[in-house]
Biotite code that builds the C-alpha atoms (Angstrom):
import biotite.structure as struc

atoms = struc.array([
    struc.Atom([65.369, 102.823, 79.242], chain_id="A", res_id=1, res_name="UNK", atom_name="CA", element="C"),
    struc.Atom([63.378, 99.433, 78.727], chain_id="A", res_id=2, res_name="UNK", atom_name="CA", element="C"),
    struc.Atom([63.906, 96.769, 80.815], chain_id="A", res_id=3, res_name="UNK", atom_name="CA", element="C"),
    struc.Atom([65.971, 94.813, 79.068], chain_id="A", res_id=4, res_name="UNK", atom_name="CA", element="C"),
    struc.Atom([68.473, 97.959, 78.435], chain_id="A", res_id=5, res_name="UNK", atom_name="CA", element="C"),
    struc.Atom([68.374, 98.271, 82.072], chain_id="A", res_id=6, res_name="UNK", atom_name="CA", element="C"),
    struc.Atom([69.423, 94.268, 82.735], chain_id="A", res_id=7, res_name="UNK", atom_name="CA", element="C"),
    struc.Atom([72.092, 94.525, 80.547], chain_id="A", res_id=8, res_name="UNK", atom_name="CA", element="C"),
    struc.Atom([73.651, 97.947, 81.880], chain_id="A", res_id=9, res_name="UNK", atom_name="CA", element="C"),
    struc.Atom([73.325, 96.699, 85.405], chain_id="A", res_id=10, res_name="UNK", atom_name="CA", element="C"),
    struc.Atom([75.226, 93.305, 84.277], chain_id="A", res_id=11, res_name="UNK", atom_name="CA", element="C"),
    struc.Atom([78.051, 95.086, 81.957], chain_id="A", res_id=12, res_name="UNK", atom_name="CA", element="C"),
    struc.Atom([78.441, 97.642, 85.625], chain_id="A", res_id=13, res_name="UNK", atom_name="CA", element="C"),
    struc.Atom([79.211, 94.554, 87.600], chain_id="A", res_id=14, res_name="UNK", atom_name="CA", element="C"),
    struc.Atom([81.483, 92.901, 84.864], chain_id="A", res_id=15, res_name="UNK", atom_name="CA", element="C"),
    struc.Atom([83.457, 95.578, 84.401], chain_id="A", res_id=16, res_name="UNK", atom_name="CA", element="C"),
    struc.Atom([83.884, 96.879, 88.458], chain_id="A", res_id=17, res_name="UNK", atom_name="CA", element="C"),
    struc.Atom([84.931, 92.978, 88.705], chain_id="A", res_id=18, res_name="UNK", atom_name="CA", element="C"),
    struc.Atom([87.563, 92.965, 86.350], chain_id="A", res_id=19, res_name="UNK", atom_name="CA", element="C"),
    struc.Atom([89.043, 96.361, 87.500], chain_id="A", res_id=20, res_name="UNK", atom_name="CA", element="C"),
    struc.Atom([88.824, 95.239, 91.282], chain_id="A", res_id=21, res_name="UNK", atom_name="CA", element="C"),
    struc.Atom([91.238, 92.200, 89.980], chain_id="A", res_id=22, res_name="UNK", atom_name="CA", element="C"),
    struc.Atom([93.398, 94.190, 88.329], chain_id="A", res_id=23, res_name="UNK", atom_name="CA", element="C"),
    struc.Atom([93.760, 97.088, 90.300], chain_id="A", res_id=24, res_name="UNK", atom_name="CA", element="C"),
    struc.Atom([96.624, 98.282, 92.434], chain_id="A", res_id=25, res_name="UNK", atom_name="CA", element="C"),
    struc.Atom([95.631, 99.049, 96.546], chain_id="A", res_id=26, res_name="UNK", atom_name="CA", element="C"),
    struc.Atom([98.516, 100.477, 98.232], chain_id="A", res_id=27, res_name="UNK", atom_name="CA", element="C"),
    struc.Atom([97.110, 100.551, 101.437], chain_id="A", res_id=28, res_name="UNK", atom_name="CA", element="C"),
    struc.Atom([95.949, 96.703, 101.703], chain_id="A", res_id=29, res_name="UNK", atom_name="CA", element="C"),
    struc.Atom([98.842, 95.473, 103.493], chain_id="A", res_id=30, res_name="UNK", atom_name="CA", element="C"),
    struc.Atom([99.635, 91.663, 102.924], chain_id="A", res_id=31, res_name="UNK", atom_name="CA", element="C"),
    struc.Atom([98.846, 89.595, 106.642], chain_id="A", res_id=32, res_name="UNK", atom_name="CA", element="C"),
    struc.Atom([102.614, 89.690, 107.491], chain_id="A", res_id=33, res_name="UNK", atom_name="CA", element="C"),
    struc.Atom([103.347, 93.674, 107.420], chain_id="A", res_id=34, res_name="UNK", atom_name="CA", element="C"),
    struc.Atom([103.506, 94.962, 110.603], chain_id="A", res_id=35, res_name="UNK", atom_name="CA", element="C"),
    struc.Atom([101.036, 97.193, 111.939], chain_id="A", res_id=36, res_name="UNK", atom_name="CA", element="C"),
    struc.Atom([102.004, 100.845, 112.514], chain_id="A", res_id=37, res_name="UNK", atom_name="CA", element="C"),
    struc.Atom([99.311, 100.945, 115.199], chain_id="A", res_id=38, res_name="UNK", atom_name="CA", element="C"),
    struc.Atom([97.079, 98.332, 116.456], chain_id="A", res_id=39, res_name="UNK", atom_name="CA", element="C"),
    struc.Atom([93.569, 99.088, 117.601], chain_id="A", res_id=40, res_name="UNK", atom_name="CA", element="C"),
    struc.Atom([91.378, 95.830, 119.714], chain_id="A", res_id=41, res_name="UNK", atom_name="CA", element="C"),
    struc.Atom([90.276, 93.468, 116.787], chain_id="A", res_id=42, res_name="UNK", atom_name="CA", element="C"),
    struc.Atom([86.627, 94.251, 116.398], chain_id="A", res_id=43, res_name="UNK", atom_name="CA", element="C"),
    struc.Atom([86.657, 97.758, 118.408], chain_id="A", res_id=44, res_name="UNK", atom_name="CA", element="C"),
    struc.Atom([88.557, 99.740, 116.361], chain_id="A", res_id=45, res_name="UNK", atom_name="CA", element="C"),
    struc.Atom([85.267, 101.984, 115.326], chain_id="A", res_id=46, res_name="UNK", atom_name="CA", element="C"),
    struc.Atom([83.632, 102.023, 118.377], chain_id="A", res_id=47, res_name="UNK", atom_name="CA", element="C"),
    struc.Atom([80.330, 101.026, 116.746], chain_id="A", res_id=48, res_name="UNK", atom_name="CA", element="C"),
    struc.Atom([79.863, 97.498, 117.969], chain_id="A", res_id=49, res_name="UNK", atom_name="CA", element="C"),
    struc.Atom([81.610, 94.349, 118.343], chain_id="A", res_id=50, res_name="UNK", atom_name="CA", element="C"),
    struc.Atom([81.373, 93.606, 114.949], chain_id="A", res_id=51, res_name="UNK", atom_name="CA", element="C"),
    struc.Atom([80.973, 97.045, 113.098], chain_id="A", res_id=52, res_name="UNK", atom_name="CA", element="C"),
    struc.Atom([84.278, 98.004, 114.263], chain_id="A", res_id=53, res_name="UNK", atom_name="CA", element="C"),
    struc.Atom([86.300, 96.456, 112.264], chain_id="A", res_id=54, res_name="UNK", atom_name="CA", element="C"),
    struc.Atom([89.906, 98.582, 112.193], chain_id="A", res_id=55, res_name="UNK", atom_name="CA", element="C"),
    struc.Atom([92.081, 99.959, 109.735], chain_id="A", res_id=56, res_name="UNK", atom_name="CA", element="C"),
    struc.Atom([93.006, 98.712, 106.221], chain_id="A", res_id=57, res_name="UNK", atom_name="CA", element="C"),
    struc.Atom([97.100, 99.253, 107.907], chain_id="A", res_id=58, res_name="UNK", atom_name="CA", element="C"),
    struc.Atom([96.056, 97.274, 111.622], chain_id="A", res_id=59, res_name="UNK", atom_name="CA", element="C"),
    struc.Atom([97.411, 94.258, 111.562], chain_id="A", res_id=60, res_name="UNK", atom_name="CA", element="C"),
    struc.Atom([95.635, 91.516, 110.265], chain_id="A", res_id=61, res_name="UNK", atom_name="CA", element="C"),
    struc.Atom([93.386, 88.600, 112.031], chain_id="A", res_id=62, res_name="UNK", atom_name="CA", element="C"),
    struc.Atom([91.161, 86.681, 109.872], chain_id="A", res_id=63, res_name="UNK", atom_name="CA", element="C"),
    struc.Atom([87.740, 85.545, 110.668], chain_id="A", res_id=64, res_name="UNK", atom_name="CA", element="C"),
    struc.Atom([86.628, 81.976, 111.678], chain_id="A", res_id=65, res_name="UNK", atom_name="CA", element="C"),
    struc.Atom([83.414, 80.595, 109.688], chain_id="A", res_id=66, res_name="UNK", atom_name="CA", element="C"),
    struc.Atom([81.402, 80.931, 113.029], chain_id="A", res_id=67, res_name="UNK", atom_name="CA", element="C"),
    struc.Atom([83.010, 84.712, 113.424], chain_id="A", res_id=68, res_name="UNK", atom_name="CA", element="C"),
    struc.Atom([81.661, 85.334, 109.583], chain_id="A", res_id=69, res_name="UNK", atom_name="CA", element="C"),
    struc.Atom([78.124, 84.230, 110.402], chain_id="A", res_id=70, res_name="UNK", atom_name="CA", element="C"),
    struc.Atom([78.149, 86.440, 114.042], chain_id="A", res_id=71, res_name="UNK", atom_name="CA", element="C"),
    struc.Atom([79.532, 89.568, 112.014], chain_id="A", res_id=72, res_name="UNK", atom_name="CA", element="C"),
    struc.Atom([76.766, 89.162, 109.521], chain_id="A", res_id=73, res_name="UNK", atom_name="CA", element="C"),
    struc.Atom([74.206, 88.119, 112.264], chain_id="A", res_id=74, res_name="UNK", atom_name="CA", element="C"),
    struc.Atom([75.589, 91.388, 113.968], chain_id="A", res_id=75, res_name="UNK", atom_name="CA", element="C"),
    struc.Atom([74.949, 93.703, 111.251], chain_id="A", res_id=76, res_name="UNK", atom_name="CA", element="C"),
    struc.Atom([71.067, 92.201, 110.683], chain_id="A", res_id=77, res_name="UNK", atom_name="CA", element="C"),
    struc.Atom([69.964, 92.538, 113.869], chain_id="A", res_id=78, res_name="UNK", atom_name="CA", element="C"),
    struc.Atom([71.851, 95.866, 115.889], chain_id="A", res_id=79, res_name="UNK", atom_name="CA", element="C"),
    struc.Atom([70.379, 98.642, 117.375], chain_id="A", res_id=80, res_name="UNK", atom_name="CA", element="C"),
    struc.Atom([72.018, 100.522, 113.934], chain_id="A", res_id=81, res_name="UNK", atom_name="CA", element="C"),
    struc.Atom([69.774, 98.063, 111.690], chain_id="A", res_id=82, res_name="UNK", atom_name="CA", element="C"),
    struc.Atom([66.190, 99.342, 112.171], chain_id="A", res_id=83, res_name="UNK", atom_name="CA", element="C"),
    struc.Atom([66.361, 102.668, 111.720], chain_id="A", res_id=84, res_name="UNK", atom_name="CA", element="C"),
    struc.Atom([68.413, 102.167, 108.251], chain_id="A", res_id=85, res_name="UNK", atom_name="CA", element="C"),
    struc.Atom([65.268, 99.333, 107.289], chain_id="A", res_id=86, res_name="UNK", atom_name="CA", element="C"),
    struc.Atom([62.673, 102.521, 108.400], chain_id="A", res_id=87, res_name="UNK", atom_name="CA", element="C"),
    struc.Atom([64.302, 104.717, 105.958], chain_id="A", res_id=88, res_name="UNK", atom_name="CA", element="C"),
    struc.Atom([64.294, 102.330, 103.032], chain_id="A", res_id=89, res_name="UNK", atom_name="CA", element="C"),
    struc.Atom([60.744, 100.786, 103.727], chain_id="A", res_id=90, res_name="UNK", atom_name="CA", element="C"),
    struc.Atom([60.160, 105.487, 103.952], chain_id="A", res_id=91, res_name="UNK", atom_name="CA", element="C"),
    struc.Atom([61.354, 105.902, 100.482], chain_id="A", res_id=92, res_name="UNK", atom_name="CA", element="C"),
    struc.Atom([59.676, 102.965, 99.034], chain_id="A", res_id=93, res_name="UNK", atom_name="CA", element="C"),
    struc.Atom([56.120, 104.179, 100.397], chain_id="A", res_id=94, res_name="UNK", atom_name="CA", element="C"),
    struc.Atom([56.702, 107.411, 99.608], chain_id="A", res_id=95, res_name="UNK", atom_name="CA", element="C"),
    struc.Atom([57.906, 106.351, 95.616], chain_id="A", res_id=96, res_name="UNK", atom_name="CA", element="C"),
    struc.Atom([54.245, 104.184, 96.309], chain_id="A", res_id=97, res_name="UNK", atom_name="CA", element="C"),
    struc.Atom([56.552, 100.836, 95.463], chain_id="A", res_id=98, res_name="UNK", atom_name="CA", element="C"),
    struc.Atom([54.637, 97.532, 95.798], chain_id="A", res_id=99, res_name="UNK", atom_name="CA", element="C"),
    struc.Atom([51.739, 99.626, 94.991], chain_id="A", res_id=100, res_name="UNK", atom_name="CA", element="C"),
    struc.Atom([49.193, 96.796, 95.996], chain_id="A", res_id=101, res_name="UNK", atom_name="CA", element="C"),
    struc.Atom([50.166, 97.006, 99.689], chain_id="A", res_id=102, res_name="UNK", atom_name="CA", element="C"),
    struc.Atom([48.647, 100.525, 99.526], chain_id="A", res_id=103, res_name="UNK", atom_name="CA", element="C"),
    struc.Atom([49.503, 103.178, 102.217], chain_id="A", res_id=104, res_name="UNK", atom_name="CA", element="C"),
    struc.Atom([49.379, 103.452, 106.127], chain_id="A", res_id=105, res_name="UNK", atom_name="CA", element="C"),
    struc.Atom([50.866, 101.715, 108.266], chain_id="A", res_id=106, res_name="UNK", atom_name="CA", element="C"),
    struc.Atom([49.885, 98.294, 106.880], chain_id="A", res_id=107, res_name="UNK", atom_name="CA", element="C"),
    struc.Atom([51.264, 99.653, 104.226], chain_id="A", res_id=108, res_name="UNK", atom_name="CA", element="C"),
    struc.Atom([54.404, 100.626, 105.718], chain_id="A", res_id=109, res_name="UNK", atom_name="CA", element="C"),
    struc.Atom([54.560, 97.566, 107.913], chain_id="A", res_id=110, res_name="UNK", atom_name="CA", element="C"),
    struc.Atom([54.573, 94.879, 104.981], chain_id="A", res_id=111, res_name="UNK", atom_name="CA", element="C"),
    struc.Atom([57.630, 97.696, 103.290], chain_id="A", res_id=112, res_name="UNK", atom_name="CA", element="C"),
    struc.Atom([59.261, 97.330, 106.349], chain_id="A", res_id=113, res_name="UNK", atom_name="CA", element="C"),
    struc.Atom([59.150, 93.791, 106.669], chain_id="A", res_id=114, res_name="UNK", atom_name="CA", element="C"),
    struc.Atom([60.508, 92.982, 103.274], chain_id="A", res_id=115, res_name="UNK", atom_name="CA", element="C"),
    struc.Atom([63.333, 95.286, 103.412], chain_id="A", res_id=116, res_name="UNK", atom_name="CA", element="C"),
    struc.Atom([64.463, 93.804, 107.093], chain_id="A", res_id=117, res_name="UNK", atom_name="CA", element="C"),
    struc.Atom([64.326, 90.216, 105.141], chain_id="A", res_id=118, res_name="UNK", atom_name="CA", element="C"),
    struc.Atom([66.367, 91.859, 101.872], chain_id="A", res_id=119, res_name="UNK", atom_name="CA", element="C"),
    struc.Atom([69.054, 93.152, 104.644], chain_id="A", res_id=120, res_name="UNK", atom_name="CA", element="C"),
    struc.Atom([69.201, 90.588, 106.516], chain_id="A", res_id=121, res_name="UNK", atom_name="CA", element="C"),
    struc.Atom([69.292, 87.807, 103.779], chain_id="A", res_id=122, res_name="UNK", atom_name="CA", element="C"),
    struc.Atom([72.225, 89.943, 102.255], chain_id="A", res_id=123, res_name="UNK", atom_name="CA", element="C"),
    struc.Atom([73.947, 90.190, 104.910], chain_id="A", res_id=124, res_name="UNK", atom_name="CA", element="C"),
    struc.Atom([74.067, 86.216, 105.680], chain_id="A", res_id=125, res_name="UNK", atom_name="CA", element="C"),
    struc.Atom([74.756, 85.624, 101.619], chain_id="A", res_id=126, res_name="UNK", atom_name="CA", element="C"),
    struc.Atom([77.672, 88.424, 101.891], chain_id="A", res_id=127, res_name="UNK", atom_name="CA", element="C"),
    struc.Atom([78.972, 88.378, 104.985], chain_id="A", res_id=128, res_name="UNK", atom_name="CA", element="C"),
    struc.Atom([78.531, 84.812, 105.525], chain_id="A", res_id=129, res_name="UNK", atom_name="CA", element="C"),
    struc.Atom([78.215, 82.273, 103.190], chain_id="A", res_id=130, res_name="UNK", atom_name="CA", element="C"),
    struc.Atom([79.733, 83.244, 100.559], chain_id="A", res_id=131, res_name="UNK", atom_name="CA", element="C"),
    struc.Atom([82.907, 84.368, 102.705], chain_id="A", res_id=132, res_name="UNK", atom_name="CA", element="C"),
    struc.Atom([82.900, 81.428, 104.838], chain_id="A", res_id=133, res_name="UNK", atom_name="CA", element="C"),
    struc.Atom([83.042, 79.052, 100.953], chain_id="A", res_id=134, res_name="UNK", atom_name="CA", element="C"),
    struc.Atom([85.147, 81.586, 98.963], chain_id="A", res_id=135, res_name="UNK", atom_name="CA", element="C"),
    struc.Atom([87.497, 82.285, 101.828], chain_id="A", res_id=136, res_name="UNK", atom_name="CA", element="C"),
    struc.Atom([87.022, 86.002, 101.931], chain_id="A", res_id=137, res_name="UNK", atom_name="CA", element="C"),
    struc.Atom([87.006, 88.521, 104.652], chain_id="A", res_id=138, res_name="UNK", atom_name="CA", element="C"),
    struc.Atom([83.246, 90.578, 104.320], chain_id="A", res_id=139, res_name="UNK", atom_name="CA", element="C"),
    struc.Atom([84.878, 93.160, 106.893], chain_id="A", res_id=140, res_name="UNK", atom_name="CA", element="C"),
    struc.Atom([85.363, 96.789, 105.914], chain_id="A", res_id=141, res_name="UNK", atom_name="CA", element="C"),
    struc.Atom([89.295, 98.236, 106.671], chain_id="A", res_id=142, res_name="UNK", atom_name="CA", element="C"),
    struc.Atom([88.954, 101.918, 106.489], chain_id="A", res_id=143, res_name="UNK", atom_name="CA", element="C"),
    struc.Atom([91.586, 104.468, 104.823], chain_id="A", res_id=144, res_name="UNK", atom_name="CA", element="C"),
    struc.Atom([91.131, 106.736, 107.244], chain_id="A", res_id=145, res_name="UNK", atom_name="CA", element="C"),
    struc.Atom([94.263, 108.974, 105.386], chain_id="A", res_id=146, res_name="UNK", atom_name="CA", element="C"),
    struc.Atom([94.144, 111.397, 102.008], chain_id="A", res_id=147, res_name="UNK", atom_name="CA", element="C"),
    struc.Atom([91.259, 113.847, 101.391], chain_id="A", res_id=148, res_name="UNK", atom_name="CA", element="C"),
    struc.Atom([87.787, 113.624, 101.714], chain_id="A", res_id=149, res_name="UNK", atom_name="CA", element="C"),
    struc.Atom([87.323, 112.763, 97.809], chain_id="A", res_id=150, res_name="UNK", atom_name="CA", element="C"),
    struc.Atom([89.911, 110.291, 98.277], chain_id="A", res_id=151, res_name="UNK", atom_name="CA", element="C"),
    struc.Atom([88.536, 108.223, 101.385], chain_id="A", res_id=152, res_name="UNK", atom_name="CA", element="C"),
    struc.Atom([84.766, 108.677, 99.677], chain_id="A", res_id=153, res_name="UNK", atom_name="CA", element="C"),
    struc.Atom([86.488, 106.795, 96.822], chain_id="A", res_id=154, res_name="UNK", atom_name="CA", element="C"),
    struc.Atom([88.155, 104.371, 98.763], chain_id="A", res_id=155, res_name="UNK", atom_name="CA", element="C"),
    struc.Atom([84.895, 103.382, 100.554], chain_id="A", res_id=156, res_name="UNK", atom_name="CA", element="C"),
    struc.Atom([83.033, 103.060, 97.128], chain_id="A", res_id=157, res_name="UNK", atom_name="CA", element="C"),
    struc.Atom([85.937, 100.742, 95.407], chain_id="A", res_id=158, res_name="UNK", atom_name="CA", element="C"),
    struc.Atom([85.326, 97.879, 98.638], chain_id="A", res_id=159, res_name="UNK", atom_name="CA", element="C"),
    struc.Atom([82.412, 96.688, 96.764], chain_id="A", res_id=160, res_name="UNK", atom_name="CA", element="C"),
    struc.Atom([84.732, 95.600, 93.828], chain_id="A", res_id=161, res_name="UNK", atom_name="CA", element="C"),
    struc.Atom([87.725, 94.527, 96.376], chain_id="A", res_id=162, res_name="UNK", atom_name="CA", element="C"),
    struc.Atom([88.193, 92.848, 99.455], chain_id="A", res_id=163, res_name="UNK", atom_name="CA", element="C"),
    struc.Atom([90.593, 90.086, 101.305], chain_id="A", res_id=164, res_name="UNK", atom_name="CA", element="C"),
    struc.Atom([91.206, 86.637, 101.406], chain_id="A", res_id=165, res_name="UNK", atom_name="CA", element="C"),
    struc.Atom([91.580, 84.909, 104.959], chain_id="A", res_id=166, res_name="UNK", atom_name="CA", element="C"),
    struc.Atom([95.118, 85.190, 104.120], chain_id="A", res_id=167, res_name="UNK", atom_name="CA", element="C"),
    struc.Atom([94.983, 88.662, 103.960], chain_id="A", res_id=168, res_name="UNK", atom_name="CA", element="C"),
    struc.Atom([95.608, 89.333, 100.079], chain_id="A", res_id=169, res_name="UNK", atom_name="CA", element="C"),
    struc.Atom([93.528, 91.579, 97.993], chain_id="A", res_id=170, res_name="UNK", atom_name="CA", element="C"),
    struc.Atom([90.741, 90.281, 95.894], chain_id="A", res_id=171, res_name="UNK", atom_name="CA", element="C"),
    struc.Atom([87.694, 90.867, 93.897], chain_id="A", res_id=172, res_name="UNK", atom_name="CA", element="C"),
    struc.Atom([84.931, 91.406, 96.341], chain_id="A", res_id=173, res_name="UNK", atom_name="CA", element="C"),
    struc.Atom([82.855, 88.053, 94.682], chain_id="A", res_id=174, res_name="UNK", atom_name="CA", element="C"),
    struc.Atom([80.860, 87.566, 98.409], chain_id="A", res_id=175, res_name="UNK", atom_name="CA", element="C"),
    struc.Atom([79.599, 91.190, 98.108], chain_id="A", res_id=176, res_name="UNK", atom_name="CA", element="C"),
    struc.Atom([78.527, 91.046, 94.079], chain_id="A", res_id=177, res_name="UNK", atom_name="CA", element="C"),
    struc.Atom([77.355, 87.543, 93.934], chain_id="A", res_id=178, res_name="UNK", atom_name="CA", element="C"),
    struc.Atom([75.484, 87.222, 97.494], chain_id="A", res_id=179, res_name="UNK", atom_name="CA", element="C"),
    struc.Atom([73.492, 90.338, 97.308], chain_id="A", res_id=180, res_name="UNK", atom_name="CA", element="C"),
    struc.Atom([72.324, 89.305, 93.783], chain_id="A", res_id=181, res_name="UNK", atom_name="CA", element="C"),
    struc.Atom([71.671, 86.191, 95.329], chain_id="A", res_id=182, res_name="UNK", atom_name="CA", element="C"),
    struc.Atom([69.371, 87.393, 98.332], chain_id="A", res_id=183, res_name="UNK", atom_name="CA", element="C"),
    struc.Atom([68.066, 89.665, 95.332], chain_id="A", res_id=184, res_name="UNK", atom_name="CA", element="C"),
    struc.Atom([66.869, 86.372, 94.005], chain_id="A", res_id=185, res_name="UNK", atom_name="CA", element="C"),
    struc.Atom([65.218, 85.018, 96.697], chain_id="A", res_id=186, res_name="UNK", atom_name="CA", element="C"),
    struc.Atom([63.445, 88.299, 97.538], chain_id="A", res_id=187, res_name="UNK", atom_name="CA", element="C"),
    struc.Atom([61.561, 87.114, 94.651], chain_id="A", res_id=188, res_name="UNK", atom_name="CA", element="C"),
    struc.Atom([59.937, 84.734, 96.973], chain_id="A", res_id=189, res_name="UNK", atom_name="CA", element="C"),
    struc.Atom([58.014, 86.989, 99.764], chain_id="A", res_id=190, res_name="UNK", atom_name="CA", element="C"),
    struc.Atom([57.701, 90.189, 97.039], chain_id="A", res_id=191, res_name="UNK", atom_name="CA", element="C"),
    struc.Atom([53.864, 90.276, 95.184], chain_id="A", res_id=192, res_name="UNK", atom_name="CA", element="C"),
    struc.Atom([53.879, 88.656, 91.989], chain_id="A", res_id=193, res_name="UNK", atom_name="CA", element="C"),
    struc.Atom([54.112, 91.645, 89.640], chain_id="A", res_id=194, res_name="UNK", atom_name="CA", element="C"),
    struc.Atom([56.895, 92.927, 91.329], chain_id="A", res_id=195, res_name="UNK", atom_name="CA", element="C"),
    struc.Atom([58.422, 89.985, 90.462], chain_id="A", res_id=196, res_name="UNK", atom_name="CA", element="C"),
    struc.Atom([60.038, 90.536, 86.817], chain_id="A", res_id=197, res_name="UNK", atom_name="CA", element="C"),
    struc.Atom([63.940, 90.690, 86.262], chain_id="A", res_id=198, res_name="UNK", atom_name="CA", element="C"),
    struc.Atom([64.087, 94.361, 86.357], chain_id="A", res_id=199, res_name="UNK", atom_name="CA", element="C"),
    struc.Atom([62.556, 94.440, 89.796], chain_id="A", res_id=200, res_name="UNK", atom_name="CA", element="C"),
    struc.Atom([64.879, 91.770, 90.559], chain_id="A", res_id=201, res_name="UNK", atom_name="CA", element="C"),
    struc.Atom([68.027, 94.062, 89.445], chain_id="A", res_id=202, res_name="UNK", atom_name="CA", element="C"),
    struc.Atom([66.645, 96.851, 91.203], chain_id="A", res_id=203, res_name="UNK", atom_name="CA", element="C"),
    struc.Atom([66.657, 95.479, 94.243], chain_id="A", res_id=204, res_name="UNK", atom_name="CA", element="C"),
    struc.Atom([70.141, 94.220, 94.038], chain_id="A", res_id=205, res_name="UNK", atom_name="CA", element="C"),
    struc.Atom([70.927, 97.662, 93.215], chain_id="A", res_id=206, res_name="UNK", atom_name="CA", element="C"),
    struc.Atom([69.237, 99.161, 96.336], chain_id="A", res_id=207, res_name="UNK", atom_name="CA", element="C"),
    struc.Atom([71.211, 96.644, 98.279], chain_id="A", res_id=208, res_name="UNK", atom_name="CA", element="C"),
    struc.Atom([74.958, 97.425, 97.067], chain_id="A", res_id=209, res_name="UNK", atom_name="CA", element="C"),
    struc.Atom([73.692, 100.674, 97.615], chain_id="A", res_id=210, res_name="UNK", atom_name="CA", element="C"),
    struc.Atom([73.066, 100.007, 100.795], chain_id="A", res_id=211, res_name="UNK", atom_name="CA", element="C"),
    struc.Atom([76.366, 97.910, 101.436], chain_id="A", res_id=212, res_name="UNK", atom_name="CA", element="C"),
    struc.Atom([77.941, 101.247, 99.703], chain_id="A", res_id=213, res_name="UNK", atom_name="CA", element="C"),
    struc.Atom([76.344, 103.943, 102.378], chain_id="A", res_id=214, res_name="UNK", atom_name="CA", element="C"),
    struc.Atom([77.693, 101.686, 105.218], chain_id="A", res_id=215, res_name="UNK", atom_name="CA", element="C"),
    struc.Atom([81.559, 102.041, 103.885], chain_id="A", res_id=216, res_name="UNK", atom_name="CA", element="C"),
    struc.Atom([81.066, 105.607, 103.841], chain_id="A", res_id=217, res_name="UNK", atom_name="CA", element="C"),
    struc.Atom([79.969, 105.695, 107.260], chain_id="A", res_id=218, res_name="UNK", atom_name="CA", element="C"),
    struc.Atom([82.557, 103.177, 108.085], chain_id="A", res_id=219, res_name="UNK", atom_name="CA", element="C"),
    struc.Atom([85.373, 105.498, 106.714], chain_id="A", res_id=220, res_name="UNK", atom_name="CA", element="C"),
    struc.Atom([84.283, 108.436, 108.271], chain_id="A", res_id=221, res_name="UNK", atom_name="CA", element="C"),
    struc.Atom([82.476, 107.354, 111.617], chain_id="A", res_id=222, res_name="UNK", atom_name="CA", element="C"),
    struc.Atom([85.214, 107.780, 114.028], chain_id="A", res_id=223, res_name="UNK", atom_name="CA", element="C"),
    struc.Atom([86.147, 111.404, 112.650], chain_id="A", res_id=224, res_name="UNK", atom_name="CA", element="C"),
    struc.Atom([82.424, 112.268, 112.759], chain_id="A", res_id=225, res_name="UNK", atom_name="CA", element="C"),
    struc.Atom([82.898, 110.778, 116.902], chain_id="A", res_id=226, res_name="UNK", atom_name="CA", element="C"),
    struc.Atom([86.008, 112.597, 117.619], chain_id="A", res_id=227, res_name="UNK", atom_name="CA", element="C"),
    struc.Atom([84.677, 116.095, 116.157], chain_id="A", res_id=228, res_name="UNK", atom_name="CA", element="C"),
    struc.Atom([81.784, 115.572, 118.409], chain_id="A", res_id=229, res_name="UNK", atom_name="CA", element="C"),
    struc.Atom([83.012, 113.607, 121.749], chain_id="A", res_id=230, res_name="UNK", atom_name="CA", element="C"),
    struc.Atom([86.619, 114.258, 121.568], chain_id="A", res_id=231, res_name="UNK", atom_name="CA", element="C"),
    struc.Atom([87.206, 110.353, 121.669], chain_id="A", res_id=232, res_name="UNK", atom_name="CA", element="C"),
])
């Protein structure tokens, strides 16, 4: 597929999840005045971190403040969690020889790993951050945590396309779409000059919903995976 091909695939992909995410039903997104049928500690409820916890899509709801946006995001760009997801990325990029000018070794790997832990971190101030804070949406993920495994993998996946206002109502996920493409933008910047056509630019906005995609999973199914191993 040419690179053009490729632009316009990537673009008709987002369109479409967009429209979808606005139209579609989510039974289990509560509005902000349903009662909980349990309550877990705002911000524990995973047991990850102070911000990676973030509950269950039927807690009740508590909206974030613009200065609680920017911690959560500053959270997820600098915890413990963080560097060894940035080592496997900057891994596979060495190993696919990406950025081909930087060579190999660990000056190699060091200027990989350095431009990924920008790309995550500049994501994760555009999506959790700014673009919640103007848009008035809630970059948090509420897990399922009910139905089969095929189910709750699905449910994780669809939270790119939606998400909630601060007033608790379902939406299309804008923050998630728009800021990642957005940091993919700037990327531009700091990456070498021939890796600095559109289709690089699209590919690394893909790597990075991909990215925001793997952590949903492991949002969904983290405390599971904790109870089946520490009984907690």
């Amino acid at each position: 597929m040419g690179n053009e091909a490729m632009s316009k695939a990537l673009v008709s992909f987002l369109i479409v999840g967009l429209a979808l995410a606005a139209q579609a039903q989510v039974p289990d997104a509560p509005s902000a005045t349903t009662p909980p049928a349990k309550t877990e500690k705002h911000g524990t409820g995973h047991g990850v971190g102070p911000y990676l916890g973030t509950g269950n899509a039927a807690d009740k709801f508590e909206p974030l403040s613009v200065e609680q946006k920017f911690g959560f995001a500053a959270w997820n760009s600098f915890s413990p969690l963080t560097y060894p997801e940035v080592a496997l990325i900057a891994g596979i990029k060495q190993a696919s020889n990406q950025q081909p000018t930087w060579g190999q070794g660990a000056q190699g790997f060091g200027k990989r790993f350095g431009t990924s832990f920008a790309d995550q971190a500049i994501g994760n101030v555009m999506a959790q951050a700014v673009f919640p804070s103007l848009l008035k949406q809630d970059p948090r993920y509420f897990r399922s945590g009910r139905g089969g495994f095929g189910k709750r993998v699905g449910y994780g996946l669809s939270r790119l396309w939606v998400t909630r206002r601060d007033d608790g109502t379902r939406t299309a996920n804008v923050s998630e779409i728009v800021g990642t493409g957005v940091a993919a933008g700037i990327s531009r910047i700091y990456y070498p000059s021939v890796d600095r056509t559109a289709a690089k630019t699209l590919g690394n906005w893909g790597i990075q919903l991909g990215v925001a995609a793997g952590w949903n999973e492991f949002y969904e199914f983290w405390p599971d995976i904790r109870h089946a191993i520490f009984r907690k």
